[in-house]
C-alpha positions in Angstrom: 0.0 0.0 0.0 1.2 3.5 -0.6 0.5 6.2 1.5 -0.6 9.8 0.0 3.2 11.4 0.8 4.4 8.6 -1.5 1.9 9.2 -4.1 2.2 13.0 -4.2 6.2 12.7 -4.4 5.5 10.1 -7.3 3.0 12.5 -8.9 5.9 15.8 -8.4 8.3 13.5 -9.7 6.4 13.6 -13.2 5.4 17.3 -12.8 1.7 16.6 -12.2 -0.3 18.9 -10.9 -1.6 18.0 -7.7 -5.2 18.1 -6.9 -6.5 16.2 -4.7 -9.0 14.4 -6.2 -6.3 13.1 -8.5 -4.7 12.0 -5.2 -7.3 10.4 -3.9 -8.0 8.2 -7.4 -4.5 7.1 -7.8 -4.2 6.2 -3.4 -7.8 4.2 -4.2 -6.3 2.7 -7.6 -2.8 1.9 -6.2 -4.3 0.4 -3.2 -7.0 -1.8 -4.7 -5.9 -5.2 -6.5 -9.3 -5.6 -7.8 -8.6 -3.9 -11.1 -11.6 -1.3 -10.6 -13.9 0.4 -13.7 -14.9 3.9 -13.4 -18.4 3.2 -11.5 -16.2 1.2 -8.6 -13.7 3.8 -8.1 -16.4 6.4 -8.2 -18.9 4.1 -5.6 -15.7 3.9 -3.7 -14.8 7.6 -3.3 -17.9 9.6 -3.7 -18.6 9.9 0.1 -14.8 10.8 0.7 -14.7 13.2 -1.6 -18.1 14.6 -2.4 -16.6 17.0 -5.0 -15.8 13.7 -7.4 -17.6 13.1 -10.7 -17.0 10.5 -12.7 -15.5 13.1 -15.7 -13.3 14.1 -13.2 -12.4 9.9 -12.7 -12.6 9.3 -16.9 -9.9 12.8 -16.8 -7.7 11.5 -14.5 -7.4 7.8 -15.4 -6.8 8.9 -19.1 -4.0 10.8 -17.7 -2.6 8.9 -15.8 -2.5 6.2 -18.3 -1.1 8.5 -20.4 1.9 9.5 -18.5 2.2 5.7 -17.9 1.9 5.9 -14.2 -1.2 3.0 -14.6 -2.7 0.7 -17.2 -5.8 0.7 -18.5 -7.2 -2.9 -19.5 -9.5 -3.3 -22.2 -10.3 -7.9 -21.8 -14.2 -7.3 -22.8 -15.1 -4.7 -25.2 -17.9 -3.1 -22.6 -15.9 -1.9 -20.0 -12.5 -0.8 -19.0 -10.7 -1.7 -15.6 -7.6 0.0 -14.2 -4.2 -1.5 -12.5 -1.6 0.8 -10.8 1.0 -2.2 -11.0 2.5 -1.1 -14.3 5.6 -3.9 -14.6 4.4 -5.9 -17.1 2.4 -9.4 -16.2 -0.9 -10.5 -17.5 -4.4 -10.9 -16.6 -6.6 -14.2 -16.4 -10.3 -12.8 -16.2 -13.1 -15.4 -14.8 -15.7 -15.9 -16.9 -17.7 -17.0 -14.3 -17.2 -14.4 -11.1 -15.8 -11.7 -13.2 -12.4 -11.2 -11.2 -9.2 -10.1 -12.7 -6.1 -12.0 -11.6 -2.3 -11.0 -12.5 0.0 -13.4 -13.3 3.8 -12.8 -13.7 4.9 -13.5 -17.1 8.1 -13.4 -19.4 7.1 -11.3 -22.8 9.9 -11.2 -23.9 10.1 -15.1 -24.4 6.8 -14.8 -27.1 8.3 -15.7 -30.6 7.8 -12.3 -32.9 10.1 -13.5 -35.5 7.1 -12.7 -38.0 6.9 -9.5 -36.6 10.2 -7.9 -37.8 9.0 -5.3 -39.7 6.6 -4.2 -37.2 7.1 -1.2 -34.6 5.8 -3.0 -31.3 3.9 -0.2 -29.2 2.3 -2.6 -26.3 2.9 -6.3 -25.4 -0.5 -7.0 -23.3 -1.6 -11.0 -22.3 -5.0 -11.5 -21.5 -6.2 -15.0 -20.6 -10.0 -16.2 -20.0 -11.3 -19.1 -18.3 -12.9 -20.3 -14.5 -10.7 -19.8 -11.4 -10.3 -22.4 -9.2 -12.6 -20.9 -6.4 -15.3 -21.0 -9.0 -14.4 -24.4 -10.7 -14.0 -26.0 -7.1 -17.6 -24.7 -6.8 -19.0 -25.9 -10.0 -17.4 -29.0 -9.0 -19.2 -29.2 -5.5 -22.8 -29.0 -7.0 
């Protein structure tokens, strides 16, 4: 967990301006493993910080993600979720509870020999399936 002192030194660091509802979005973000959307950070924070809308959320997350300080993931098309842990792992999504797990992986192992002529931007790994609590509870009924 970080506290805010840590968090607003990391935010001076990259000469962001410090507000604090962009404090208190990146504290809830870096302190949540649950990979939140929009709607749970702004459930989350709204009686903290009355102030908050959920532009004010969209704003900040986009620029955040832009100055790389978290990752937005994109696994279903309807929704995005958000991950403050920005070395690079992957994500194994549930398709039966809907959690996000991270997963420590070696990229740089994937075979992109028929790539060569490609710029390469973003390596993301996204892996669906049941987790074992919900496969150990398919497999009790």
């Amino acid at each position: 967990m970080k506290t805010l002192k840590e968090l607003s030194d990391e935010l001076k660091r990259n000469n962001i301006r410090l507000t604090h509802q962009r404090l208190k979005v990146l504290e809830y973000l870096s302190n949540s493993k649950t990979h939140p959307t929009v709607e749970e950070i702004y459930s989350a924070l709204k009686k903290e910080v009355p102030s908050l809308s959920k532009t004010t959320i969209y704003n900040t997350l986009n620029y955040l993600s832009e100055l790389n300080l978290i990752k937005a993931l994109t696994i279903d098309e309807n929704e995005a979720h958000f991950d403050a842990d920005t070395h690079t792992h992957g994500h194994f999504k549930c398709s039966a509870c809907g959690k996000i797990y991270d997963f420590d992986i070696n990229i740089d192992s994937f075979d992109t020999e028929h790539l060569n002529n490609f710029e390469i931007n973003e390596k993301i790994v996204y892996f669906k399936g049941i987790c074992p609590r919900c496969l150990s509870n398919i497999n009790i009924e």
